[in-house]
Structure formats: structure tokens, C-alpha cells
C-alpha positions as CSV (number, residue, x, y, z in Angstrom):
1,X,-59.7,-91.5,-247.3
2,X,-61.5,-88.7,-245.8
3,X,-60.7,-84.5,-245.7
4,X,-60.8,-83.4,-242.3
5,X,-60.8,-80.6,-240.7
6,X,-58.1,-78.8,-239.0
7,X,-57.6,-76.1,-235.8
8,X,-56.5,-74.0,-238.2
9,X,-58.1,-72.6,-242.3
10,X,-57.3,-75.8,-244.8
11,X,-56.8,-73.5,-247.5
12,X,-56.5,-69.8,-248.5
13,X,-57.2,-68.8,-252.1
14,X,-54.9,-65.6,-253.4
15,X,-55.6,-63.4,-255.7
16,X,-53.0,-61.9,-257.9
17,X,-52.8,-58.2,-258.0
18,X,-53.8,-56.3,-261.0
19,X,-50.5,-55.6,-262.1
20,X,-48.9,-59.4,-262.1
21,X,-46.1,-61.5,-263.3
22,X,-48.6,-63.4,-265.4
23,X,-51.5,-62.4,-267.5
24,X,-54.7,-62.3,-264.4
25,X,-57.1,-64.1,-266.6
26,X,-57.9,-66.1,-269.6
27,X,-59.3,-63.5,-271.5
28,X,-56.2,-61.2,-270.4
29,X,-53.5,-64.1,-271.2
30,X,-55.9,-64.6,-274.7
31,X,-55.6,-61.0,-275.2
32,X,-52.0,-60.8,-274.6
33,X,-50.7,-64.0,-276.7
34,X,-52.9,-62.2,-279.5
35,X,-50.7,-59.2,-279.5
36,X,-48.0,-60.9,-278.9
37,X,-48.3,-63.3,-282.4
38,X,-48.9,-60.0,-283.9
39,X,-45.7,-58.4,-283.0
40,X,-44.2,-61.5,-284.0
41,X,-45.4,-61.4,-287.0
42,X,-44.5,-57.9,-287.6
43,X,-40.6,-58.3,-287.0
44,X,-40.3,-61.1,-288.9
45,X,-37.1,-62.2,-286.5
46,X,-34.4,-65.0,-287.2
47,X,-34.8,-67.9,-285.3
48,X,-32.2,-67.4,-282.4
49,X,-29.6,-70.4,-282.6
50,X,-31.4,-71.8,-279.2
51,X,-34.6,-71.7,-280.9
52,X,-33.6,-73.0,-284.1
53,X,-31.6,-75.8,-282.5
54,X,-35.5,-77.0,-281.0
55,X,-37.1,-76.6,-284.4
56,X,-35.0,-79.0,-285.9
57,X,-35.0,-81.7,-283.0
58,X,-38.7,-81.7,-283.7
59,X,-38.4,-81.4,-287.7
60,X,-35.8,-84.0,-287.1
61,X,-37.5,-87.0,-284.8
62,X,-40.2,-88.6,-286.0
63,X,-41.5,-89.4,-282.9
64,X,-41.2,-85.8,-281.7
65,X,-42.7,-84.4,-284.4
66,X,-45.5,-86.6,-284.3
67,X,-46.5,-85.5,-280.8
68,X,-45.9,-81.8,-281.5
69,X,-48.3,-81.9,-284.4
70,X,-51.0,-83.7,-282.7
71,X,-50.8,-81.9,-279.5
72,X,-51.8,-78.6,-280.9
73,X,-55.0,-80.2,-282.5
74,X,-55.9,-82.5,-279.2
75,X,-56.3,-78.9,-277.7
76,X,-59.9,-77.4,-276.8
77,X,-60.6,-74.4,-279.9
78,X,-59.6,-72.4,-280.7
79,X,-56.0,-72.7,-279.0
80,X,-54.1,-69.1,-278.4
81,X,-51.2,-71.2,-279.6
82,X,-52.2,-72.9,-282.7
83,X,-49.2,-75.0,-283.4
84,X,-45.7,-75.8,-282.6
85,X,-44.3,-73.1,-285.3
86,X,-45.7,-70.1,-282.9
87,X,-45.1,-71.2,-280.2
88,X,-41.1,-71.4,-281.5
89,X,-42.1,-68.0,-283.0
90,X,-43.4,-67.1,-279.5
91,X,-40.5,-68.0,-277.5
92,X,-38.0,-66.2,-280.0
93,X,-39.7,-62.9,-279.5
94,X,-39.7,-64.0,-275.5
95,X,-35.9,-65.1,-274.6
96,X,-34.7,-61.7,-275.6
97,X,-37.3,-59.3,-273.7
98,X,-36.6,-57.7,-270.3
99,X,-39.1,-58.1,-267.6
100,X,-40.5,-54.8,-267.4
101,X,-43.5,-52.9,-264.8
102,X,-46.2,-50.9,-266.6
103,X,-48.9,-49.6,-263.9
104,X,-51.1,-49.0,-267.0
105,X,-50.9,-53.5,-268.0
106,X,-52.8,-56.3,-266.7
107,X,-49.2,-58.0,-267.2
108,X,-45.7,-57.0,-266.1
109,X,-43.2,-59.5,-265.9
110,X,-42.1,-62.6,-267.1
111,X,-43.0,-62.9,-271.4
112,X,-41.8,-66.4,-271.4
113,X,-44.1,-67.8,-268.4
114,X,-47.0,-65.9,-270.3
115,X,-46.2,-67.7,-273.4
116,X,-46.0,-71.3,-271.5
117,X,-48.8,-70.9,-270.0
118,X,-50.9,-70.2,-273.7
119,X,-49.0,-73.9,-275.0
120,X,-51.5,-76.4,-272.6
121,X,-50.6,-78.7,-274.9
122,X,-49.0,-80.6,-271.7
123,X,-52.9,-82.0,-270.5
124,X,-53.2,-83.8,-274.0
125,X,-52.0,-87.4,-274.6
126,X,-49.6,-86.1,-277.1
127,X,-48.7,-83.2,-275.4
128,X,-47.5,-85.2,-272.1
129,X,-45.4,-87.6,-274.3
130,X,-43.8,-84.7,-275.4
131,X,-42.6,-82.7,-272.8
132,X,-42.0,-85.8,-270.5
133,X,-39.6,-86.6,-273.9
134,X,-35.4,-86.2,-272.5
135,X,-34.5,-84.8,-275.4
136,X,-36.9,-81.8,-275.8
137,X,-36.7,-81.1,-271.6
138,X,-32.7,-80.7,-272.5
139,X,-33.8,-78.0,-275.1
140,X,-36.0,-76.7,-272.9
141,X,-33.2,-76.1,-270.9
142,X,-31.2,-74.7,-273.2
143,X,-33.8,-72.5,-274.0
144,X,-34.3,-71.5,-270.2
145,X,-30.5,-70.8,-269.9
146,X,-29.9,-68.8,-272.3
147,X,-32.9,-66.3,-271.3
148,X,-31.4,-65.9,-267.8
149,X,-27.7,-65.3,-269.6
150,X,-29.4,-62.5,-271.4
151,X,-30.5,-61.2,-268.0
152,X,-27.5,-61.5,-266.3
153,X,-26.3,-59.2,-269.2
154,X,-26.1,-55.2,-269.6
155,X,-28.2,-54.6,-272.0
156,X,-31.6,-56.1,-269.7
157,X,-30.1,-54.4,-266.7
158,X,-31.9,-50.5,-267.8
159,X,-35.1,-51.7,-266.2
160,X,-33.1,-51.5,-262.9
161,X,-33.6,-48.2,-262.0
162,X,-35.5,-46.0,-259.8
163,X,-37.3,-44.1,-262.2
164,X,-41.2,-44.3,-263.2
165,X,-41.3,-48.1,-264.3
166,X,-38.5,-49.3,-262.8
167,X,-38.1,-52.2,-260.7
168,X,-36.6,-50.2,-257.6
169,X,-39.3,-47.1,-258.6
170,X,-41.0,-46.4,-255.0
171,X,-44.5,-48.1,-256.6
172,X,-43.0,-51.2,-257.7
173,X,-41.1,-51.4,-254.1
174,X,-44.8,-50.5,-252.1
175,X,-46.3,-53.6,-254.2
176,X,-43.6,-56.1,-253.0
177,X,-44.6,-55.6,-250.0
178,X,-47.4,-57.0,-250.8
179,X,-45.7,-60.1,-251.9
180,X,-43.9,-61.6,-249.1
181,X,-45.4,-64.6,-248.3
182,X,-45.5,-67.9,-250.0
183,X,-49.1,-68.7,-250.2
184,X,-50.1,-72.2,-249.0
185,X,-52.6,-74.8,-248.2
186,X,-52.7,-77.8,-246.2
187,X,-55.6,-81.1,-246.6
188,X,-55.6,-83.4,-243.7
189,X,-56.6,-86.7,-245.0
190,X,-57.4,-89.9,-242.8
191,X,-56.2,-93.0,-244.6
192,X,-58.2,-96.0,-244.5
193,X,-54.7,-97.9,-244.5
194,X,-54.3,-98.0,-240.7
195,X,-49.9,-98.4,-241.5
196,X,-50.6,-94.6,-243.0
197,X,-53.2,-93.2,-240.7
198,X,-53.8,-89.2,-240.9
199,X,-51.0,-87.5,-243.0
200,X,-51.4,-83.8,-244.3
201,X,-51.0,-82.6,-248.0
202,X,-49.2,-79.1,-248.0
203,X,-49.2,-77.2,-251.5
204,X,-46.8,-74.2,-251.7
205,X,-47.3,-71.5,-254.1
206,X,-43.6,-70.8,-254.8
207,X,-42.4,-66.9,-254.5
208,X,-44.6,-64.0,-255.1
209,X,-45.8,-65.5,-258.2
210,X,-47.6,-68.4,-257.8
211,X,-51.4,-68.8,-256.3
212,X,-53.5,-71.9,-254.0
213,X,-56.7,-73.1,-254.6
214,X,-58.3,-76.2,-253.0
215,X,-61.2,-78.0,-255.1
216,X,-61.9,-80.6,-252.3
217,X,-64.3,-80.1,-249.1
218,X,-64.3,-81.5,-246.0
219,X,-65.8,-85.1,-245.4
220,X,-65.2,-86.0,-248.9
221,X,-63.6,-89.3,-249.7
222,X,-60.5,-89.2,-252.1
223,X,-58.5,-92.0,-253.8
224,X,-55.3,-91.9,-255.4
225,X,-55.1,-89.7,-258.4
226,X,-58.0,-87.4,-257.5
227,X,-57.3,-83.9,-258.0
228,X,-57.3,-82.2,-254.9
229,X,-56.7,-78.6,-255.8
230,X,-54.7,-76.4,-258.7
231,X,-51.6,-74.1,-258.6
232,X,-52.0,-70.5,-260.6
233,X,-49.4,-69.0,-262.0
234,X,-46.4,-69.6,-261.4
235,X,-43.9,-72.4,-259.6
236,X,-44.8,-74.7,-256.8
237,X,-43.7,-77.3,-254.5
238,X,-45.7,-79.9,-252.3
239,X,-45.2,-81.4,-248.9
240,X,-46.5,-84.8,-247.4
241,X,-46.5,-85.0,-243.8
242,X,-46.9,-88.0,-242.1
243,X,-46.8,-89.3,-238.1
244,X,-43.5,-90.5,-236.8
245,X,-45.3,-93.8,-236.6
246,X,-46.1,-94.3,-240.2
247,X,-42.9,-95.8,-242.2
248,X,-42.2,-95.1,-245.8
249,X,-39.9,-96.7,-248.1
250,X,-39.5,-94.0,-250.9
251,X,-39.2,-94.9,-254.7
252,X,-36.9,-93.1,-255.7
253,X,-34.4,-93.6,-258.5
254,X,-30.9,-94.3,-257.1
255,X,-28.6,-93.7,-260.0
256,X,-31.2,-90.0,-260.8
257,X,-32.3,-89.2,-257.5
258,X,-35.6,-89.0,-259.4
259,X,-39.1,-89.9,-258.9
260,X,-41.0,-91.1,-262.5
261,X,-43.9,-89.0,-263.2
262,X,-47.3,-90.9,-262.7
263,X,-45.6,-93.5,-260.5
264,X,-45.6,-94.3,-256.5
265,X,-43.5,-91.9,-254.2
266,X,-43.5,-94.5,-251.7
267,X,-45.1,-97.1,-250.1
268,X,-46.3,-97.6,-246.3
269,X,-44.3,-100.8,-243.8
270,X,-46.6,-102.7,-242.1
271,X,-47.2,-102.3,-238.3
């Protein structure tokens, strides 16, 4: 298949500002997780019952375990996480912080998407069989719920303020506006498969918080599993547009709704 070009840029690469939801760099995220073990360290805090509940699934199942032991060490070092007790350590100190702005940080916002994005344990062999496990995505769940109960409560809402630092502070409300366009890319591809033809791949950066970046040119031929560009920083989506003439059958679960990871999304009728 080839990239083509279109009437209009293929791609636009965004930087994040300096104040961010997520650490700006390696070295700043590096940085960052460093303190943050440190702190960790320092308080010495009880496992949360959330947090405990996912130490002992992995204490618990052997297969589990397995995998978060050998992720951790499948990792490029030296890791910022080194293994799966600091990360639990990590997320503790994380699900009961309020998202706060600090003009003075490379970082201001969300702890907990800092501290994901230090585990890469998801691009090892072990790390994938992991977190594609059913039983630690429900915990991960869990986890994730009970962070956005604790900011739905009281105590998280003093950041809310107009003062100096808070969210509705006339800086913070100057840098949103900043912010108010998903950032996207599209990557018109000619299939050699004449029942697909030309179809478009359209990445979305999600929100404010997430970032675009193509690693393809045009004229360059791609087959199926080829990377053809990265997210940064925060959630995403994706779009596949096709011509009114192609027809798809689409794979997808009936009784989930689902589509497996690493599998087809759907296959092309014959003319």
C-alpha cells in the first residue's frame, strides 16, 4: 500500500506546553517518578484496600505473578519502575492526590497517568500478557474508580478555586485556551487490494492532553502491522475511512461488542 498525499497537511505534530498534564520529557517524567519513589518511601503509607486487593491477585495467581515479575526485568535499564512492588507503592501515593497547577513544574495534573506512563512494562512479552489478563484489567478498574470517587469528593474539591494555583485562577483559564482542539492526523493509503482501494487512517489525540506524531512519509509502502505513527501523552481514538464502494464485514464479538487485540477489524467483499 502506498502513503499519498492529500489537498490538505497529513499530519500536524503538537507540542505540549511547559506546564502539562504529563511529565514533557523522559528526563522530566525520570525526574519526576524519582521523587515520587522518594516520597513514597518517606510516608511509609498503608496499602489502600484497592491497592492491596491487586497485590494479592498477583501474590495470589501464579500465572500473574509470573508475568509481573518478568516484565519489570524484560524492560530496557535501568527502568524508572523497577518492579511491580513500586509501582503498587506508586499508585497508592497516586489514587489519593488532587490534580493540582504549579506555574513553577514541568508537570501539573494527573499523578496516576505520570505513574502509567513510567510502568512500559506493556511493550514486553510479559508485560502484554499481563495487562491483556481479565482479571488484573477489572483491578485496574477498580483502581481507576475509586481515584475518580475520591475526586468527586470534598476534600479534592480546594484546588477549585480562583486563587493563585487554582484551576479557575485567570492563568490556568488563559492556558486552556490554548487547548481547545483535539489534535489529529490523517494517512491516505492506496491499497493494492482493488475491493479496498484508497481509505484514510485518522488518529485523534483525545482532549487537551494527548499529542500526534506521524513516522511514515509519503510514497512509502506499508503492510499490515507497520507502525505508522505514535500517540503522546494521554488518550486517543482512531478512525478508518473508507469509499462507499468498499464493503466491510467487521469482526467484532457479538456477545462483547469487542474487537480482540492483535486480530482483524474486518475484512473487504469482493467486487
Amino acid at each position: 500500500m502506498n502513503i499519498l498525499n492529500s489537498k490538505q497537511p497529513i499530519s500536524t505534530v503538537v507540542r505540549l506546553l511547559h506546564s502539562g498534564w504529563a511529565p514533557p520529557t523522559e528526563e522530566a517524567l525520570h525526574e519526576f517518578i524519582k521523587g515520587e519513589i522518594h516520597e513514597a518511601k518517606k510516608e511509609d503509607r498503608k496499602y489502600h484496600a484497592v491497592i492491596q486487593e491487586f497485590k494479592d491477585l498477583i501474590e495470589s495467581d501464579p500465572n500473574i505473578y509470573i508475568n509481573f515479575i518478568e516484565m519489570f526485568k524484560e524492560v530496557p535499564q535501568p527502568a524508572k519502575v523497577p518492579d511491580y512492588e513500586t509501582m503498587l507503592m506508586l499508585l497508592n501515593r497516586a489514587i489519593r492526590r488532587i490534580p493540582t497547577y504549579d506555574p513553577n513544574e514541568e508537570f501539573s495534573g494527573l499523578y496516576i497517568h505520570a505513574v502509567l506512563m513510567a510502568v512500559i512494562v506493556i511493550v514486553t512479552e510479559h508485560g502484554y500478557n499481563a495487562f491483556t489478563n481479565d482479571k488484573v484489567n477489572a483491578q485496574f478498574r477498580k483502581i481507576l474508580q475509586e481515584w475518580s470517587d475520591f475526586l468527586a469528593s470534598p476534600p479534592s474539591a480546594e484546588v477549585l478555586t480562583s486563587t493563585s494555583g487554582g484551576w479557575f485562577s485567570p492563568n490556568v483559564v488563559k492556558i486552556f485556551e490554548t487547548y481547545r482542539h483535539q489534535q489529529r492526523m490523517r494517512i491516505f493509503i492506496e491499497s493494492d487490494n482493488p475491493d479496498i482501494g484508497l481509505m484514510c487512517f485518522i488518529a485523534v489525540g483525545m482532549i487537551e492532553v494527548s499529542s500526534c506524531d506521524i513516522t511514515v512519509q509519503e510514497g512509502h509502502r506499508v503492510k499490515r502491522g507497520d507502525q505508522l505513527g505514535t500517540f503522546h501523552y494521554g488518550g486517543s481514538t482512531h478512525c478508518l475511512v473508507f469509499r462507499p464502494q468498499t464493503k466491510l464485514d467487521f469482526a467484532v464479538n457479538e456477545a462483547t461488542g469487542h474487537v480482540p487485540l492483535r486480530s482483524a477489524i474486518a475484512r473487504a467483499r469482493r467486487a
